[in-house]
Each structure stands twice: as C-alpha cells, then as structure tokens.
N, C-alpha and C positions, 0 to 999 in steps of 0.2 A: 326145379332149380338146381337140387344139386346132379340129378344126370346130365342137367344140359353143363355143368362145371366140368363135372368130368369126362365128358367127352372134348370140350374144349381143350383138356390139359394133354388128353390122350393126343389129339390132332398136332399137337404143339409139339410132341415128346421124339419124333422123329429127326426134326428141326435140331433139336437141342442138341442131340446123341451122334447127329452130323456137321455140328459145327467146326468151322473153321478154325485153326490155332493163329493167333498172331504171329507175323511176323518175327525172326529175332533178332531187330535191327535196333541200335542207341538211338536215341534221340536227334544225332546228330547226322545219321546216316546221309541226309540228303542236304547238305546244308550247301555243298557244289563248294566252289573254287574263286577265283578273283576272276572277274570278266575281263578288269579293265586295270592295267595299272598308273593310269591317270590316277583314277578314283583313290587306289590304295597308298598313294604318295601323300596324297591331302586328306588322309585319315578314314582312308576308307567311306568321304564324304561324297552323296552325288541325289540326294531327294533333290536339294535346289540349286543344281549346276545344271548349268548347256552340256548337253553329253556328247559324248562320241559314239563310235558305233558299237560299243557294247551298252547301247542304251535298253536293246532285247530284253537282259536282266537287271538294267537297271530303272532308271527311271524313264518309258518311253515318250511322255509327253514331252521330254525335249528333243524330241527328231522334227518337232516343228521348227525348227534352227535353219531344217534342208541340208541334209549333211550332203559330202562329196559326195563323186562315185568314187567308192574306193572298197579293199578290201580290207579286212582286219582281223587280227590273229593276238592273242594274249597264250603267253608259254609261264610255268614254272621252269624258273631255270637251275633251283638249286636252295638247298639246305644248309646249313651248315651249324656245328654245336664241338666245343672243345671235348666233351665227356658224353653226350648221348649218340646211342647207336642208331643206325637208319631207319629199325624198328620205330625205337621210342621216339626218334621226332616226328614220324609220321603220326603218330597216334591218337592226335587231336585233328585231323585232317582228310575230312571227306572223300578225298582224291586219291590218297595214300601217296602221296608225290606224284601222280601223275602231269608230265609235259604240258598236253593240252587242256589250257582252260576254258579258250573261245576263241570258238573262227565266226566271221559274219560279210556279207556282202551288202554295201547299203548304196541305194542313191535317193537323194530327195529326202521326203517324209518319212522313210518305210527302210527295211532291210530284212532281210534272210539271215539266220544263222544255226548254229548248232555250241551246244552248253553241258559239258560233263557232269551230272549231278553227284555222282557217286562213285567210291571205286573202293571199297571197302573188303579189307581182310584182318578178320580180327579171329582172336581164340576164346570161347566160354568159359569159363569153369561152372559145370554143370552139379557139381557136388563139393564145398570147401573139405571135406575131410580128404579126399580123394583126388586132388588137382592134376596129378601125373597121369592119371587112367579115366577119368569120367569128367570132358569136356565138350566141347563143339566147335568145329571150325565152320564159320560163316562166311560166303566168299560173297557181296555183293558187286553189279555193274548198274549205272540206271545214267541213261543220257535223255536230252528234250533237241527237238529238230523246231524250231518255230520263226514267225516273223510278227513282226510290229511294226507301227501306225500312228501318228499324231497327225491331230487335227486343230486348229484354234476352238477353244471354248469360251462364251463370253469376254474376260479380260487376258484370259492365259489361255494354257492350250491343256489337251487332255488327249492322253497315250493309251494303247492296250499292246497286250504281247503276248499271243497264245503260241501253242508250243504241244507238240506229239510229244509223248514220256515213251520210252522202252526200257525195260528192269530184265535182268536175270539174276537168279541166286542159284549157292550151290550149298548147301548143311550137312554136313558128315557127324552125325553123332557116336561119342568116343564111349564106352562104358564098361567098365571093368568085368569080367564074363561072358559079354556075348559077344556076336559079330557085330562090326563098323553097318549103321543104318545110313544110308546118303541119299540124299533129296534135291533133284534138280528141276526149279519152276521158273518162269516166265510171268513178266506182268505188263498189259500195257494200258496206256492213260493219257492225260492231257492237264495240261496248265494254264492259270490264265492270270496277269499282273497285269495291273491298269497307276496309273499316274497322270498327277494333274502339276502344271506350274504355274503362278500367279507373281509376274513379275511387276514392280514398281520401278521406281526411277535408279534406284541404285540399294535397292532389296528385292529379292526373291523367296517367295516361300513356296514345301512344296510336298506333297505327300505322296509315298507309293506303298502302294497295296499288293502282296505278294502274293502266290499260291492261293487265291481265292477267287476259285478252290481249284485243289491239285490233288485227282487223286491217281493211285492205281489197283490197278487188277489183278490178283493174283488166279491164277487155279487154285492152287493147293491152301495157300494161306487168306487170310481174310485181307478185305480192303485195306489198302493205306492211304492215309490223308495226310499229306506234306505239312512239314508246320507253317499256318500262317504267319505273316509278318508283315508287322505294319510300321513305316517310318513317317516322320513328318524329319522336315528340311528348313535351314533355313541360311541363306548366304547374304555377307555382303562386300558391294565394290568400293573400297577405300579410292577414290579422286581416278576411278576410272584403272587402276592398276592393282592393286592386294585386291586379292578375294579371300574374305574369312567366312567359312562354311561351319556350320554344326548342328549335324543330326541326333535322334532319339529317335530307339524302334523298341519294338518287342517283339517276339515271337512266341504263337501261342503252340506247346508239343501236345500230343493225346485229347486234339480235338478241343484244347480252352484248357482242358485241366493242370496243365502244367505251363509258367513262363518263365522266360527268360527277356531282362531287357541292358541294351548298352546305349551308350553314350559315343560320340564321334566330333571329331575335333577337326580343322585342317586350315589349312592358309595357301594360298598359290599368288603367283605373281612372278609375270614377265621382264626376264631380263632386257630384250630386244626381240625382234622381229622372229628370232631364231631357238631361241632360248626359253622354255620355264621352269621355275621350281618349285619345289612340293613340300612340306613337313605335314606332320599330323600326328593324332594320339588319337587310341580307342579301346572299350573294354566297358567292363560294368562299373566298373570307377577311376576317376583321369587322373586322381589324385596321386595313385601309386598302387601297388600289391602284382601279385605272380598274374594277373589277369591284364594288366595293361601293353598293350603293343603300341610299342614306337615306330612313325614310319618316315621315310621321305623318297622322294625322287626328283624324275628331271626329265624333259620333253627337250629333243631336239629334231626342227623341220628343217628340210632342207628345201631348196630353190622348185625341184620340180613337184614339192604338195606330200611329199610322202614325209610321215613320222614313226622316230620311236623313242620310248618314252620305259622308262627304268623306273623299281620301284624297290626301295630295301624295309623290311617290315624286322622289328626286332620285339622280341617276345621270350617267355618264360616257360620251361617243360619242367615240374617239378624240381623247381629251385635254381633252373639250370640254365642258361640264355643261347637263345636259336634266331640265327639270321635267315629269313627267305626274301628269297631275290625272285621281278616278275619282271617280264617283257613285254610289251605290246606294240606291234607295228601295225604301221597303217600305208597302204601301198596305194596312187591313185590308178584308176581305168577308165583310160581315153575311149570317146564313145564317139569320137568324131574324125577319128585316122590320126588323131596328131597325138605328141608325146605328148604325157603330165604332164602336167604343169604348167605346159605351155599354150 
C-alpha cells in the first residue's frame, strides 16, 4: 500500500513542478465595454427589453423582435473629469478608452458581430518596499468574433450567442539587479450567453446568462474562465408609453469564489415618432456612495430607419466626478435595390 502511495505521488510530481502560473490579470480584466447605448441611457437596463442589435451581448432572446437589416456600431466618445488625468480615468475600464465597443450586422432573428473585451495596460508593484524598481507591466488585448439567434420558446422566446475569443498578452518583469524578463503569449477560446424573455401583457420578465462558460487558452499561463454573470430583468409599460425597467445580476470571479452584485435602474419613453429618452441609475447601491452611476440619453430616428442614440454616464474615480459619453448608430441595408427606408 504504501509503495503503491508513492509511486502515485512520484507519477503526480512532474505535473506539479510544471505547472502553469496564473495569469496576472484583475478581476475586472474582461468585463468588455457598453454594446449599446440605448441600454446605458436607461441604466444600463436590457434583461427584459426588446433589444437592438447589440443584443449579441446582451440579452439575445429578444432578436425574436426580427430586427431590421441594418448595421450597427457603439463608439466611446469621450471622457472627461476637472482634476483626473487620462491615466486615472481610465483605470476602472476594461477598454482603457478604447473607441470601439461594438460593431454588428443583423437581419431578422440573427446577426453577426465583433465585441472588444479587453484592452488593458496596467503597472504591478511587485515588491511595496521597492515600487520604483521591482514591478510589472501587463499589457492585455482580448476581442470575441460571434453571432446570435432567438427563437420562440413556449410563451417567450429564448436566445444563444456564442462567440470565438482571441487574447494576447505582453509582461515585462521590472526587478531591481537583474535584466527586464518579458513574456509574450497568446490565447484562444469561445463564449457562450443564452437568454430567455417571458412577456405578459404590459410586464416582461427576463433572464441572461453570461459567460457560461467562457474560457481561454493560454500557452504559457493557465486556463482562464471569464467571470460568470447572471442577470434577471424585469420591465414595465406604464399605458403603453414609459417603460420602467430594473435589473439584478451578479458576477461570480475565480470560478464562484469571489462575487460581486449590482442593481440597475432605468425609465424610457417616447416623445413622438422621432424622439426618445433615457434616465437611469446603477451600482451596488442606488441609494448614493462613490459606486453609483448616473446615466441618461436620447434616441433620434430619422425618415429613412437609420438611428442614433447618445448616452452620458456620470460616475466617481476616487472622490472625483467623470462624465462618459457613448454613441451608437444604427444604419439601414437595402436588400431589394431601393433606398432605406423607403
């Protein structure tokens, strides 16, 4: 018994001695960018709204709607803060400011798109006595390429939305005595988010399921599993005109061991044929503190079906208040020779 033990341990010991290092990415590394700035006008709410064509990442079971043919495009347009530097407002932000947050082409049930998850440049401090000399700069990229699908399911409908992942990283270890150590790996993966909508007469309730599961593939480093995220939805139509929406999610980081959960708030409702508008609030508490973000926007269509829609998100960076501004257009494509719209 005990040589068959240790040979067991002996067989094991090769395994152990070549293990993989984690990653050395935040928690937050892949949490991506705004799809849609509909969504982020009415509080970053969309489990149980009719989406538009950033339904990809959001909730796909509403492309049973039968969206246009059309294109669409969400941009970062801009930052802005009285006293923090470009650095520091990026620092809470997946993207690092980057422009593109989502492009997608949809017609019908279904569309094509591409979704920035990541674009992360950050500095270590590898050693607090030593922070000048003994760091790491960590340079991540990671985008998903996918399409999605809804279909009716018994009284609602039910969405999937898978998606090719591609990651690069670059790690330059800093250490006071020797030579700069630098590390450039590759990862690739796939994603898979499904949602369901169950509408009633004038309530919708509505659940999506993120990243489950979403992993990738390193060489050099060990596997990464995205953080799950689960939302539940829930909207309503006040006489056919205000829609008050408000979600709850959570996100589970390190595989369940760690969570985080927020709250979402929002209101919309059409001026006229041409017009709508957006308020919302969102954070781990709506009550108030440095974690709540104020948001609103505005939708304007024009004659031939094309929209675009503004969205101003106001928020807190250590103590400090930071306005981001988001864009989303939506362009139609004629499939029959004639102009949108018409």
């Amino acid at each position: 018994m005990r040589r068959a033990l240790f040979l067991s341990i002996l067989c094991l010991l090769p395994w152990n001695l070549n293990a993989k290092p984690r990653a050395p990415f935040p928690d937050n590394a892949f949490d991506g960018g705004v799809p849609s700035a509909e969504s982020l006008g009415r509080g970053n709410t969309f489990a149980a709204i009719q989406g538009t064509h950033a339904a990809g990442s959001e909730n796909p079971a509403s492309l049973v709607i039968k969206l246009s043919n059309a294109t669409y495009a969400t941009a970062n347009v801009g930052q802005s803060s009285p006293r923090l530097t470009r650095s520091e407002r990026r620092q809470n932000d997946p993207l690092q400011g980057k422009i593109t947050n989502y492009v997608a082409v949809g017609a019908g049930s279904g569309l094509l798109y591409y979704e920035p998850l990541s674009r992360l440049d950050q500095k270590q401090i590898t050693d607090s006595l030593n922070p000048n000399t003994d760091y790491r700069d960590v340079q991540l990229s990671a985008d998903a390429f996918g399409f999605a699908g809804a279909t009716t399911w018994k009284k609602g409908s039910f969405g999937i939305s898978l998606a090719y992942l591609h990651a690069s990283q670059e790690t330059i270890e800093h250490q006071s005595g020797t030579a700069d150590k630098s590390l450039y790996d590759t990862a690739d993966g796939f994603r898979a988010n499904m949602g369901f909508l169950f509408p009633l007469k004038s309530y919708t309730a509505g659940l999506v399921v993120q990243n489950a599961p979403s992993f990738l593939w390193w060489h050099h480093y060990k596997r990464n599993q995205l953080p799950v995220k689960v939302r539940v939805g829930n909207a309503w139509s006040i006489q056919n005109k205000i829609t008050l929406s408000l979600d709850g999610d959570i996100h589970y980081y390190h595989e369940g061991s760690k969570s985080e959960k927020n709250l979402y708030f929002g209101a919309e409702w059409p001026i006229n044929e041409q017009f709508v508008v957006r308020s919302g609030v969102f954070g781990p508490n709506l009550n108030g503190g440095s974690e709540r973000h104020i948001t609103g926007g505005l939708t304007y269509r024009a004659e031939t079906g094309a929209k675009i829609s503004y969205a101003l998100e106001r928020f807190d960076i250590s103590n400090e208040r930071v306005l981001k501004s988001v864009i989303s257009l939506q362009i139609p494509i004629a499939t029959d020779g004639s102009s949108p719209g018409k």
